[in-house]
TORKOL-4160 file (C-alpha; in steps of 0.2 Angstrom, whole numbers, padded with zeros to 4 digits, m for minus):
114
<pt num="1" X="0060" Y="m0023" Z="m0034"/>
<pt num="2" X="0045" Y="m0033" Z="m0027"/>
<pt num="3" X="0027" Y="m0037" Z="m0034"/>
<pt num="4" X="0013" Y="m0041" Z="m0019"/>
<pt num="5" X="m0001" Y="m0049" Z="m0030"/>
<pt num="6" X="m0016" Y="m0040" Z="m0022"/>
<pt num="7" X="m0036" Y="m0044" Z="m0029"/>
<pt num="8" X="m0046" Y="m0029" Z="m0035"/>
<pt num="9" X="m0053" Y="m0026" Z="m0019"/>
<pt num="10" X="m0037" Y="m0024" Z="m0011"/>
<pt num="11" X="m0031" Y="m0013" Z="m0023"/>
<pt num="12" X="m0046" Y="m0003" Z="m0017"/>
<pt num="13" X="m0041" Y="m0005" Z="0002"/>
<pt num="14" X="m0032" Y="0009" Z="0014"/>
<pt num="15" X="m0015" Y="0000" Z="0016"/>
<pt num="16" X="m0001" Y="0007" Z="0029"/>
<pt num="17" X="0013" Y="0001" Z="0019"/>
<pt num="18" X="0031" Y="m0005" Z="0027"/>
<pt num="19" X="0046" Y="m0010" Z="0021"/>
<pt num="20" X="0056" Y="m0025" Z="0030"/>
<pt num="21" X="0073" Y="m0034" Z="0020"/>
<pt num="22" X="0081" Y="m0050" Z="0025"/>
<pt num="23" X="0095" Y="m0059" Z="0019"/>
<pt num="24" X="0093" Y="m0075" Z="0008"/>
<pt num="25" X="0102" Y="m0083" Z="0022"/>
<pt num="26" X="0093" Y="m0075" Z="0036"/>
<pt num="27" X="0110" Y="m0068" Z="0044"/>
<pt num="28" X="0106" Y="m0051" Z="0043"/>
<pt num="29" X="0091" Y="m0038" Z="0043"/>
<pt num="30" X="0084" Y="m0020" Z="0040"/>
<pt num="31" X="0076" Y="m0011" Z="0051"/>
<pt num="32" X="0059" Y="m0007" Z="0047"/>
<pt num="33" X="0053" Y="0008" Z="0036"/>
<pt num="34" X="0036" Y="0015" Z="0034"/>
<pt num="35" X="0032" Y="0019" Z="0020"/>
<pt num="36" X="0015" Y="0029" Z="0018"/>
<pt num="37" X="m0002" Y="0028" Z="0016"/>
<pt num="38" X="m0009" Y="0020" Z="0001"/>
<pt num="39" X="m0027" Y="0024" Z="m0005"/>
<pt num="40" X="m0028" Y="0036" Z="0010"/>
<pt num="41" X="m0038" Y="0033" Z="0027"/>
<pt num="42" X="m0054" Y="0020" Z="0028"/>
<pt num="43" X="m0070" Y="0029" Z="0029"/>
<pt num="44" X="m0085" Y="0020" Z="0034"/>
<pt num="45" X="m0099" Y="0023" Z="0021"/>
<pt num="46" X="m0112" Y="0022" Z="0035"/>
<pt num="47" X="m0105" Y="0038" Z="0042"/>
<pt num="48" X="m0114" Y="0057" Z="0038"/>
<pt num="49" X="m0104" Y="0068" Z="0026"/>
<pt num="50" X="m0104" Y="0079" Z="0042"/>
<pt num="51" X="m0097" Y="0066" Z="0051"/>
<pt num="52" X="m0083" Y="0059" Z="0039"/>
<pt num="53" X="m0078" Y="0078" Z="0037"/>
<pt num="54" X="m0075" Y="0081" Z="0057"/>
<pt num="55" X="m0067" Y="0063" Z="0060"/>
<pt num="56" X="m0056" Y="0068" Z="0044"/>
<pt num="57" X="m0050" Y="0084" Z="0054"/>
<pt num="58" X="m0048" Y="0074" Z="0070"/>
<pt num="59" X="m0040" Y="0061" Z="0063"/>
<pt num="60" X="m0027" Y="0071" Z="0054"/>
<pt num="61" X="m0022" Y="0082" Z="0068"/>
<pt num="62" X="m0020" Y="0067" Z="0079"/>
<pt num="63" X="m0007" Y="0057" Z="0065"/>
<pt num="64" X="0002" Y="0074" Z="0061"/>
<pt num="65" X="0004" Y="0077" Z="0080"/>
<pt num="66" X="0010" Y="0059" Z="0081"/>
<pt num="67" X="0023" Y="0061" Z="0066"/>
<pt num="68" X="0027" Y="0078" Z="0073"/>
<pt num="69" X="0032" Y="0071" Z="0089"/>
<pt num="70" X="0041" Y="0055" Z="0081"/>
<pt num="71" X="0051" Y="0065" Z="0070"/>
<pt num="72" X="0056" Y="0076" Z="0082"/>
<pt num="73" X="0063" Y="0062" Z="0093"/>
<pt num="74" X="0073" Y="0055" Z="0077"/>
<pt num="75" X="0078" Y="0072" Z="0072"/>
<pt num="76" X="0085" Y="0077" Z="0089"/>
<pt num="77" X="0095" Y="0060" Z="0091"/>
<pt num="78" X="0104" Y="0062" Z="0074"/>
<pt num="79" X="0107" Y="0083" Z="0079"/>
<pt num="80" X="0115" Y="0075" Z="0095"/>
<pt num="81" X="0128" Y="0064" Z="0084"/>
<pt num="82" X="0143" Y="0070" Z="0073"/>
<pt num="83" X="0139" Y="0073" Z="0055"/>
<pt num="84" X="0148" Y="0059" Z="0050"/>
<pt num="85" X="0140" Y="0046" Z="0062"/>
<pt num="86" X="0121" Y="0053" Z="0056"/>
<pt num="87" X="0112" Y="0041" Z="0043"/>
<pt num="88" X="0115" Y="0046" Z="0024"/>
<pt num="89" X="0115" Y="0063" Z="0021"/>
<pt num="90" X="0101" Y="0063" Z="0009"/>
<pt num="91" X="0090" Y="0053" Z="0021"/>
<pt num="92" X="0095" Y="0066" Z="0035"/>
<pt num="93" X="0089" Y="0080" Z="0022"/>
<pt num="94" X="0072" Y="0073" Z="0021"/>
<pt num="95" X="0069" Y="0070" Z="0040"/>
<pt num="96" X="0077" Y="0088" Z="0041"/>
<pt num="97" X="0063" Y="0094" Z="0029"/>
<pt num="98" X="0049" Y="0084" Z="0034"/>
<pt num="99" X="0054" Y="0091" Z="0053"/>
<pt num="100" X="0056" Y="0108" Z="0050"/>
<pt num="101" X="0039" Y="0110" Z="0041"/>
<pt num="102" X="0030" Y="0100" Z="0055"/>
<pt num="103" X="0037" Y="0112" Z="0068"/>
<pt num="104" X="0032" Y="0126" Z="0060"/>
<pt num="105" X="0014" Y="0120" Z="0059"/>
<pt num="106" X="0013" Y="0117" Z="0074"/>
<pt num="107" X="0022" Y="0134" Z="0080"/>
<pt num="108" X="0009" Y="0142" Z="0070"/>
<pt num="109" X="m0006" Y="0132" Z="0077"/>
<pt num="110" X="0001" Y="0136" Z="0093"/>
<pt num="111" X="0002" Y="0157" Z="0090"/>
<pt num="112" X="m0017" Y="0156" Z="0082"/>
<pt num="113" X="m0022" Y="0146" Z="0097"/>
<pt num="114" X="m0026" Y="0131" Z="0092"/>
């Protein structure tokens, strides 16, 4: 467990959140995990209602195509390797799931022709 003292107007803040380990003695390392938004994306208050709305729409149709398309590479690398080589089973499972459901909003953007 970890604690990151933050003041009350970070707490407030959009944070993009990852996850980095390291041994006391510094010998070895994670990899780095993302781990999510926090607080959601930052919205200028100077922008229109209108505007946030269609930069909101833009905006996540560009980071779900960008996840899409990371997933995809991860997913298709671990397919490529004996099950017992994959990472954990469980972590396979959720990039399976997080995959599959990405894929099928994009096939069914695709056959609504968006």
């Amino acid at each position: 467990m970890a604690f990151l003292p933050l003041n009350e107007e970070q707490l407030e803040a959009s944070m993009e959140v990852y996850l980095f380990l390291s041994a006391a003695n510094h010998d070895a390392v994670s990899d780095t995990i993302y781990l999510g938004n926090v607080n959601g994306t930052f919205e200028n208050p100077k922008l229109s209602a209108e505007g946030k709305k269609a930069k909101k729409a833009v905006m996540g149709d560009l980071s779900e195509k960008a996840r899409y398309e990371k997933l995809s590479i991860q997913y298709k690398v671990q397919m490529e390797l004996k099950s017992e080589e994959r990472i954990k089973p469980k972590a396979f499972k959720s990039l399976e799931r997080e995959f599959l459901v990405l894929e099928n909003r994009r096939r069914g953007r695709e056959t609504k022709g968006g």
